[in-house]
C-alpha positions in Angstrom: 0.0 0.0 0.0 1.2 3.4 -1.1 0.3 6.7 0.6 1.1 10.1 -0.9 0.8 13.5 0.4 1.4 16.9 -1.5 0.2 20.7 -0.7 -0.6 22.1 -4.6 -0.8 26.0 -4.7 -3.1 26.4 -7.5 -2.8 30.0 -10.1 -4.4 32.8 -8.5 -8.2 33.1 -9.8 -10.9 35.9 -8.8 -14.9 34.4 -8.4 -16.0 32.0 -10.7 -15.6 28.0 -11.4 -12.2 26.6 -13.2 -11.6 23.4 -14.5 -8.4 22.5 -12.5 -7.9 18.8 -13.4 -4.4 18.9 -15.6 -3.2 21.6 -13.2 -3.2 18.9 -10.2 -2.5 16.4 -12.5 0.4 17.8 -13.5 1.9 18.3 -9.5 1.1 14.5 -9.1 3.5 12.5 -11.2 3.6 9.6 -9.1 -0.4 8.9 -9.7 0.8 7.3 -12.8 2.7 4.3 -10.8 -0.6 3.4 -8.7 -2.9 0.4 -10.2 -5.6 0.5 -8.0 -6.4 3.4 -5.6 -7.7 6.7 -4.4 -6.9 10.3 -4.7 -8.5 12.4 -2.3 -8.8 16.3 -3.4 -8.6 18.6 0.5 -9.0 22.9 -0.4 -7.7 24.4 2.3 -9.5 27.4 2.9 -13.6 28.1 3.6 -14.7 30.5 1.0 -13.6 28.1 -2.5 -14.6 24.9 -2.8 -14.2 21.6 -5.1 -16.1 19.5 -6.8 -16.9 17.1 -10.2 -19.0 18.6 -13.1 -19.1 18.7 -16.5 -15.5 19.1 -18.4 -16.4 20.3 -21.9 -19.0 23.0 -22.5 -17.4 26.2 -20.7 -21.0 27.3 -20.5 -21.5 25.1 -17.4 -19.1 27.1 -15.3 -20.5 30.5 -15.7 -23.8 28.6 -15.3 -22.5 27.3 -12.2 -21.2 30.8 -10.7 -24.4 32.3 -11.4 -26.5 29.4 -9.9 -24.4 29.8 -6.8 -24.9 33.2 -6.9 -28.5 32.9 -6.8 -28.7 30.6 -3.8 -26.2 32.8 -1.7 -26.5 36.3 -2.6 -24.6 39.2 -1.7 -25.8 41.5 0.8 -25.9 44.8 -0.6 -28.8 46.0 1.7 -27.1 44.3 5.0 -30.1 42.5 6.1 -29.4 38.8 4.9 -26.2 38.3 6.7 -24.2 39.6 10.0 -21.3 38.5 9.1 -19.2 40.9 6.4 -15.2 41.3 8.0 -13.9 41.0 4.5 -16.5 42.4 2.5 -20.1 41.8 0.7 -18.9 38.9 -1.1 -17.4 37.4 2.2 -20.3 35.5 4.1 -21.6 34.1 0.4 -18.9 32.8 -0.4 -19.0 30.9 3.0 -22.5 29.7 2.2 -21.3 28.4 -0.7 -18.2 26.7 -0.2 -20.6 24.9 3.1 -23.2 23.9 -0.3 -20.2 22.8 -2.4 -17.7 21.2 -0.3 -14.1 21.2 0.7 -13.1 17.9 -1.1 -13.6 15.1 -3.8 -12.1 11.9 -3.6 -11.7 10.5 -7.3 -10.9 6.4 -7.7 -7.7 5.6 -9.9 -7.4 2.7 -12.3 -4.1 1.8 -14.2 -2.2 5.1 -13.3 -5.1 7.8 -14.3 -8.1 9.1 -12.4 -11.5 6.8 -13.4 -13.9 9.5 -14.1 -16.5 9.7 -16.5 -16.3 10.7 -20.1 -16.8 14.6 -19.4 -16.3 14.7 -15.9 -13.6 17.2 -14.3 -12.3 18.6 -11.3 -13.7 21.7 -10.2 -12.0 25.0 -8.3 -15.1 26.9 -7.2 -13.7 30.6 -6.2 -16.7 32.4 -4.4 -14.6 35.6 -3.6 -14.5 38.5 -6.2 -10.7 39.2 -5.7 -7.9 37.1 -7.1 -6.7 34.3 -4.6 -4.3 31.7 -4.4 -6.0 28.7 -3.2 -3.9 25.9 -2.0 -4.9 21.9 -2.2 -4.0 18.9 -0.2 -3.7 15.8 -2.4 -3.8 12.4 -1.0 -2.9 9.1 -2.7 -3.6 6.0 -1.1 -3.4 2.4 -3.5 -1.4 -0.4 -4.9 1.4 0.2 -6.6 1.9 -1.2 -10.2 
């Protein structure tokens, strides 16, 4: 059994949703020598978030941001939420990443990640401003 542990700092982004698969793909060379296994997918911080979703129509990451928008509004009038420290887009992006998630754990089959024909993995950015974002990859499996 192999375990593998690596802190990725991902490209600064501002808001939106980024398909971020070959960019942690490309820090994780040794997923290539694991048969059967697991690579778990940890953001470190609690307004961004990761998940799986569609990898080839762009459209469904705008469509995403302004979904998530919806749900979790900003509060321009100051009634929705108390918290604001860092700004109107501060306690959304909270809500969000809560609805989202902190982590994905993807199976991995013959060196490469198992997942389905236009599945990818997601960076969710709920804040407005550009941040560096930084990941915790775990690999756990067989070696080949």
């Amino acid at each position: 059994m192999v375990w593998i542990q690596k802190t990725i700092k991902l490209s600064p982004r501002s808001k939106g949703c980024y398909l971020i698969q070959d960019e942690i793909l490309a820090e994780l060379p040794e997923l290539k020598n694991i048969k059967t296994g697991l690579l778990h997918l940890f953001i470190q911080h609690t307004s961004a978030a990761l998940t799986l979703n569609e990898n080839w129509d762009s459209d469904v990451r705008s469509d995403m941001t302004r979904a998530l928008d919806r749900l979790a509004p900003e509060d321009r009038k100051g009634d929705l939420y108390d918290h604001s420290a860092e700004g109107l887009d501060d306690m959304p992006a909270h809500v969000k990443s809560v609805l989202v998630g902190p982590s994905v754990s993807v199976p991995v089959g013959g060196g490469k990640l198992l997942t389905g024909t236009w599945q990818g993995v997601y960076l969710c950015e709920f804040r407005a401003a550009r941040h560096t974002r930084k990941v915790v990859a775990t690999i756990q499996g067989e070696a080949m």
